[in-house]
Kinemage of the C-alpha trace (Angstrom):
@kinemage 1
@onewidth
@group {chain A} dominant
@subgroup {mainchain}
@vectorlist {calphas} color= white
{ca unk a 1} P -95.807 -65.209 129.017
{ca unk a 2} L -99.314 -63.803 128.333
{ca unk a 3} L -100.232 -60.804 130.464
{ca unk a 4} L -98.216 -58.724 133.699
{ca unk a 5} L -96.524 -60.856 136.678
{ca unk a 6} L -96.757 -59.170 139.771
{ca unk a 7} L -94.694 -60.640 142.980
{ca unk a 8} L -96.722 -59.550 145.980
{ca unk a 9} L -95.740 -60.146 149.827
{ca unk a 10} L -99.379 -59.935 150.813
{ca unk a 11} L -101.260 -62.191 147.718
{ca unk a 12} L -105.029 -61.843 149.255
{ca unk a 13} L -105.056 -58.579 150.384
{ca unk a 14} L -103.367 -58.070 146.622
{ca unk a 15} L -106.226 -59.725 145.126
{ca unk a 16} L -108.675 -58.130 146.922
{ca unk a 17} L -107.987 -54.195 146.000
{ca unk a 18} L -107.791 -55.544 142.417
{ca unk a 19} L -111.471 -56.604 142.426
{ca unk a 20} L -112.462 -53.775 144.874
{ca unk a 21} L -110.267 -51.471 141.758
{ca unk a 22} L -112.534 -53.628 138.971
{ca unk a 23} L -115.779 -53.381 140.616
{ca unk a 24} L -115.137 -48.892 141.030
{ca unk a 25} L -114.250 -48.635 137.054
{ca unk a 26} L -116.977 -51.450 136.088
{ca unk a 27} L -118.056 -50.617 132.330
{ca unk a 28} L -122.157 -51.134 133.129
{ca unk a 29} L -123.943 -50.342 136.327
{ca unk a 30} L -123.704 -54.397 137.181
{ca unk a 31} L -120.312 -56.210 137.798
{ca unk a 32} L -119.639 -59.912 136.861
{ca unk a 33} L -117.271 -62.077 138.721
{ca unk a 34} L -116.049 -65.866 137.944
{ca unk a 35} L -114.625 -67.472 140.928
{ca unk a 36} L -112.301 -70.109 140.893
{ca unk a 37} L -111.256 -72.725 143.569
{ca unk a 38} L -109.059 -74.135 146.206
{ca unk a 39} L -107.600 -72.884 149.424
{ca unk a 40} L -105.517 -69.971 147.447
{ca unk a 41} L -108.680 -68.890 146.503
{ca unk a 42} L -110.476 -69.539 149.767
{ca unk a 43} L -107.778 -66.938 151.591
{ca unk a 44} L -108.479 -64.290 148.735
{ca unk a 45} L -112.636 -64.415 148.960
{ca unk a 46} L -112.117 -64.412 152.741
{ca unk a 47} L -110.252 -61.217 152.286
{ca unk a 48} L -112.025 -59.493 149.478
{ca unk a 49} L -115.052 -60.304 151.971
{ca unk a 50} L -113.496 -58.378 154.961
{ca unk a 51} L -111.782 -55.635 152.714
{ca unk a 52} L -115.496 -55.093 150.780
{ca unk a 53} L -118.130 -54.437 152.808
{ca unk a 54} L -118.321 -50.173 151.953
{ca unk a 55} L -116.711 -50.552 148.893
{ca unk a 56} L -118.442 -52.917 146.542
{ca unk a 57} L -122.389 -52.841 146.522
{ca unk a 58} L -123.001 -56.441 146.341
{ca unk a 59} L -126.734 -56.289 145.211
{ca unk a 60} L -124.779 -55.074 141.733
{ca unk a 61} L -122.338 -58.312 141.399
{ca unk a 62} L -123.481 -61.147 139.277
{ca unk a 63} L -121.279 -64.161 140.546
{ca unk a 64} L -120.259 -66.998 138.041
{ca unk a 65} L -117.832 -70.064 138.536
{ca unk a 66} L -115.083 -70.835 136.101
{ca unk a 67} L -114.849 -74.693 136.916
{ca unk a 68} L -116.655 -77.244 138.825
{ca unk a 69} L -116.131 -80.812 139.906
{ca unk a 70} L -119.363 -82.857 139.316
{ca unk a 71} L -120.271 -83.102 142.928
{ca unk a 72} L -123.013 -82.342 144.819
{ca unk a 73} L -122.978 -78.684 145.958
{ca unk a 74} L -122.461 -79.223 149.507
{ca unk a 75} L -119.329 -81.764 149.277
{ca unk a 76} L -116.085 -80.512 150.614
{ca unk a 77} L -114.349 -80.500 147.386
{ca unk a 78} L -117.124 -78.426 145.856
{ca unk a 79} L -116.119 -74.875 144.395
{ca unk a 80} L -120.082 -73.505 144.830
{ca unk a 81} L -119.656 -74.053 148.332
{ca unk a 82} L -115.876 -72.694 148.679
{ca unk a 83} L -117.692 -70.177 146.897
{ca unk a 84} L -120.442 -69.487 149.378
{ca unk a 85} L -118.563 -70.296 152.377
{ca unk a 86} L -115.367 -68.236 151.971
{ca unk a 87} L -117.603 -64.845 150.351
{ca unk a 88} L -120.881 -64.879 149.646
{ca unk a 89} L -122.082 -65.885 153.148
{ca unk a 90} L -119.949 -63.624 154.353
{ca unk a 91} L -121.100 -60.938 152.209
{ca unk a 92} L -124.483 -61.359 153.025
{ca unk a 93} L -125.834 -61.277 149.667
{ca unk a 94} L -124.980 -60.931 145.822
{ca unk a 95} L -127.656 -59.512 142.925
{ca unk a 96} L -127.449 -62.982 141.109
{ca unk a 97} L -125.421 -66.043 141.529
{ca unk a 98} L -124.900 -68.929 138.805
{ca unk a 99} L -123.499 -72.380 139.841
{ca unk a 100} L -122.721 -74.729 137.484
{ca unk a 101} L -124.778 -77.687 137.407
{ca unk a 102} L -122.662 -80.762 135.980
{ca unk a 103} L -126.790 -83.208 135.138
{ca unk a 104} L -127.506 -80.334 132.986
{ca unk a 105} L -124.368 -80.809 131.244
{ca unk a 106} L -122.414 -77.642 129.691
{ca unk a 107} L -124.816 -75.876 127.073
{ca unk a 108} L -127.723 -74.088 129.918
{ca unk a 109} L -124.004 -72.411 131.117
{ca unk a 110} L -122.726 -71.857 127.493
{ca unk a 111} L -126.356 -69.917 126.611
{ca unk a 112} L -126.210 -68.380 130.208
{ca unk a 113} L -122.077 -67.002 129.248
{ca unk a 114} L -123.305 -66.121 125.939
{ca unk a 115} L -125.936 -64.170 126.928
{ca unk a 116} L -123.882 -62.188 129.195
{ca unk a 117} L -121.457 -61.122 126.754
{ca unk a 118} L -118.199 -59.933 128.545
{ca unk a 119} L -117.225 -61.453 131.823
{ca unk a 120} L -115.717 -58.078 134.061
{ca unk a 121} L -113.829 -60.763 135.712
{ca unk a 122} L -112.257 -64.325 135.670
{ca unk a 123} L -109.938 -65.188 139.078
{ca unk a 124} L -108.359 -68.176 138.261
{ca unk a 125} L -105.325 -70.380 139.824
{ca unk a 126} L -102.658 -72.376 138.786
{ca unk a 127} L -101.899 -76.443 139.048
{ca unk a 128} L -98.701 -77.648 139.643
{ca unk a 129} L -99.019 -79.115 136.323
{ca unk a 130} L -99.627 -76.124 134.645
{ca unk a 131} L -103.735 -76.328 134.518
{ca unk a 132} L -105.824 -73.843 135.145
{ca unk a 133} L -109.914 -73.942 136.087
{ca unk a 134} L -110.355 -77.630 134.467
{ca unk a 135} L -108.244 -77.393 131.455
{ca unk a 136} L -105.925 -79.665 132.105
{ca unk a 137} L -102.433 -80.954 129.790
{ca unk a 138} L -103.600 -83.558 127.168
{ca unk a 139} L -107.443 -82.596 128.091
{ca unk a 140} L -109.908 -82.638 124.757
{ca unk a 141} L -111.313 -79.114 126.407
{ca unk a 142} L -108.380 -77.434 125.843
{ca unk a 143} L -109.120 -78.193 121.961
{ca unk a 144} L -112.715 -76.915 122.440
{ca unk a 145} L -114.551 -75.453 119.306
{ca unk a 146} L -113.825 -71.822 119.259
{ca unk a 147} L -117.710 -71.398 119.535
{ca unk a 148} L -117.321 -73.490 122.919
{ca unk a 149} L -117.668 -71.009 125.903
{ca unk a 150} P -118.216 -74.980 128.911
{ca unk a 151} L -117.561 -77.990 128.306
{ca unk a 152} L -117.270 -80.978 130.234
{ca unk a 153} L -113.785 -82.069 131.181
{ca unk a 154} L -111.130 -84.357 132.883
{ca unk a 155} L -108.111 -84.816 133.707
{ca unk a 156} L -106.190 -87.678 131.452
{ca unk a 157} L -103.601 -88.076 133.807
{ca unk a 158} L -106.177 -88.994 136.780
{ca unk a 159} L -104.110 -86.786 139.160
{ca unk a 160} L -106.944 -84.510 139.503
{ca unk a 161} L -110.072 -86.562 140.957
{ca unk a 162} L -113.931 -85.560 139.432
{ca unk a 163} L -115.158 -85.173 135.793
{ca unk a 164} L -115.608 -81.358 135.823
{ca unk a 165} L -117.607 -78.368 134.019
{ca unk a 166} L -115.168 -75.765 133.016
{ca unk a 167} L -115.132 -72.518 131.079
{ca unk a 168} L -112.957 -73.172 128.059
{ca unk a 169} L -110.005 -70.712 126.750
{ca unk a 170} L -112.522 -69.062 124.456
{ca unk a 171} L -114.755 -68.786 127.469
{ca unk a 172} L -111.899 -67.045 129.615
{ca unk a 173} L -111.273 -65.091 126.763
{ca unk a 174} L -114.042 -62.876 127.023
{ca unk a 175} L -112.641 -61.459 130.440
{ca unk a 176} L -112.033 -57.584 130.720
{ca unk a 177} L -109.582 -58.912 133.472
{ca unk a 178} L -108.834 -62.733 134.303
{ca unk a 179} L -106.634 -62.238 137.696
{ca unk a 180} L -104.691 -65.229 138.237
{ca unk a 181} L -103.093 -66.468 142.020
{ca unk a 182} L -100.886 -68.252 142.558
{ca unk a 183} L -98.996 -68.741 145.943
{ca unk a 184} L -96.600 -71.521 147.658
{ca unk a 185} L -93.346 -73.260 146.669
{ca unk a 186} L -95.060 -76.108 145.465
{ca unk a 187} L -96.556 -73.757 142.163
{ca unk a 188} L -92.789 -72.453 141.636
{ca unk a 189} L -91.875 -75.009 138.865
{ca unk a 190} L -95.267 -74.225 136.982
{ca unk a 191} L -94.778 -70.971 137.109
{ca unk a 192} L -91.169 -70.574 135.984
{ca unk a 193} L -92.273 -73.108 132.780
{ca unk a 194} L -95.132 -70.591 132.010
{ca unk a 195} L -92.311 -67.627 132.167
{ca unk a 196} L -90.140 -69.449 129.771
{ca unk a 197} L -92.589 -69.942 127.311
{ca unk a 198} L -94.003 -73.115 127.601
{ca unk a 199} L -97.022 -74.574 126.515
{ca unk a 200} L -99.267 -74.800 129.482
{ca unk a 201} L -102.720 -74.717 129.892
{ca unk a 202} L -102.621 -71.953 132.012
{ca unk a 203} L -100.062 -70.299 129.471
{ca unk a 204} L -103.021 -70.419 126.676
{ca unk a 205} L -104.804 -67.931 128.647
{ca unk a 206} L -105.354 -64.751 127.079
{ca unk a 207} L -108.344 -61.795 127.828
{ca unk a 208} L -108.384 -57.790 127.735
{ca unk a 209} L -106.132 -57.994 130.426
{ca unk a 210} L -104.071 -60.844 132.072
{ca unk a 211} L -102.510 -60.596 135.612
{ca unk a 212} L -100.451 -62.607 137.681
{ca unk a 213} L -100.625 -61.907 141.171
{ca unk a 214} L -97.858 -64.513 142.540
{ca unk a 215} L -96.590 -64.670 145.976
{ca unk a 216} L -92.822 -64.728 146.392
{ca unk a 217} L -92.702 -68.754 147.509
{ca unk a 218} L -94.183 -69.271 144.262
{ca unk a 219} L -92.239 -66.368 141.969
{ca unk a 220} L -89.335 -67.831 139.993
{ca unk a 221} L -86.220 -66.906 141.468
{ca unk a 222} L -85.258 -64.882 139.023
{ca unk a 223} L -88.042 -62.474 139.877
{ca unk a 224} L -88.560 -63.001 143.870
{ca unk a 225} L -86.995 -60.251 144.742
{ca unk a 226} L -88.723 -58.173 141.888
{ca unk a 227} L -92.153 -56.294 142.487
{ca unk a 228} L -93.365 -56.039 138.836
{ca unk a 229} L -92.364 -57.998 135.905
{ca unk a 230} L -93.185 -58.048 132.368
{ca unk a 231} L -95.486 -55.821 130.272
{ca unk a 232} L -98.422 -53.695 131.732
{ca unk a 233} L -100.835 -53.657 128.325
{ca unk a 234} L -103.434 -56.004 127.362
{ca unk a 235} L -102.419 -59.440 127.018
């Protein structure tokens, strides 16, 4: 597999001190953050909220999104307003903040990611299936143009509901540090297939730096009881 797999008993607080680390030994004076989505990732910005407030000046954190489903921004299965709800809100404020917007379609996001450069940070999770942000198995964005940072996206199988905007592999790739989490028994079979080798989505992933932070319902059993696993260089 691509990157360091870390079994954690506590995955949000994990996650948390991992962005809090990022955000002290940021390369440039401001900090850019992807966030992802579900409840996985809800629990994490709820704790990197509570576990930031002296230790990561806000005002200097440019927030992107890795994926979106093409709903409006204030439906319940929007990741803008997971987003909002579970840490910006909480944080009171953030020096920029870019949703994607699925009516302008992908390229105003592709200039916006191109501009930018490097991405300090991409949290992303994992689908039972093996997916990760919108890439899903079978999807034509997983075969993106290399020059493709978004692109529009869905799911062939129809298991996952929404057409979606999504950063692409190339996209992820320009990460210092994508931190992947992944937590519950359901995400065990996934994550045991991506350990073996297999060709996931999710497996595709490369950046400076790759981490799995994996809670132990979701660790393959061969490294539950394990703290660390695998290599500790780039990925």
């Amino acid at each position: 597999m691509n990157g360091e797999l870390v079994v954690v008993d506590d995955l949000a607080g994990e996650f948390a001190e991992r962005i809090i680390e990022a955000f002290r030994h940021r390369s440039n004076d401001e900090f850019s953050l992807a966030l992802s989505g579900g409840q996985t990732a809800r629990r994490c910005y709820e704790r990197l909220a509570a576990e930031s407030a002296s230790r990561i000046d806000w005002w200097l954190v440019e927030v992107y999104w890795g994926d979106e489903r093409c709903v409006p921004p204030e439906d319940a299965d929007s990741n803008e307003r997971l987003g909002r709800e579970a840490l910006l809100e909480r944080v009171g404020a953030a020096g920029s903040i870019h949703p994607m917007r699925c009516d302008d379609g992908p390229d105003p996001y592709q200039m916006r990611i191109g501009e930018l450069g490097r991405l300090d940070v991409v949290h992303l999770g994992l689908g039972a299936d093996g997916h990760t942000a919108s890439l899903f198995p079978g999807s034509p964005g997983l075969d993106a143009d290399p020059g493709r940072l978004v692109v529009m996206n869905e799911d062939p199988s129809g298991s996952n509901r929404h057409p979606r905007m999504t950063l692409t592999l190339s996209g992820i790739a320009r990460a210092r540090l994508v931190l992947f989490t992944v937590a519950g028994v359901e995400k065990r079979a996934a994550m045991q297939r991506i350990v073996d080798g297999e060709d996931l989505p999710a497996a595709r992933v490369h950046a400076d730096r790759v981490v799995w932070l994996v809670d132990r319902e979701a660790a393959p059993l061969a490294q539950a009881a394990n703290t660390m696993v695998g290599g500790t260089g780039p990925a």
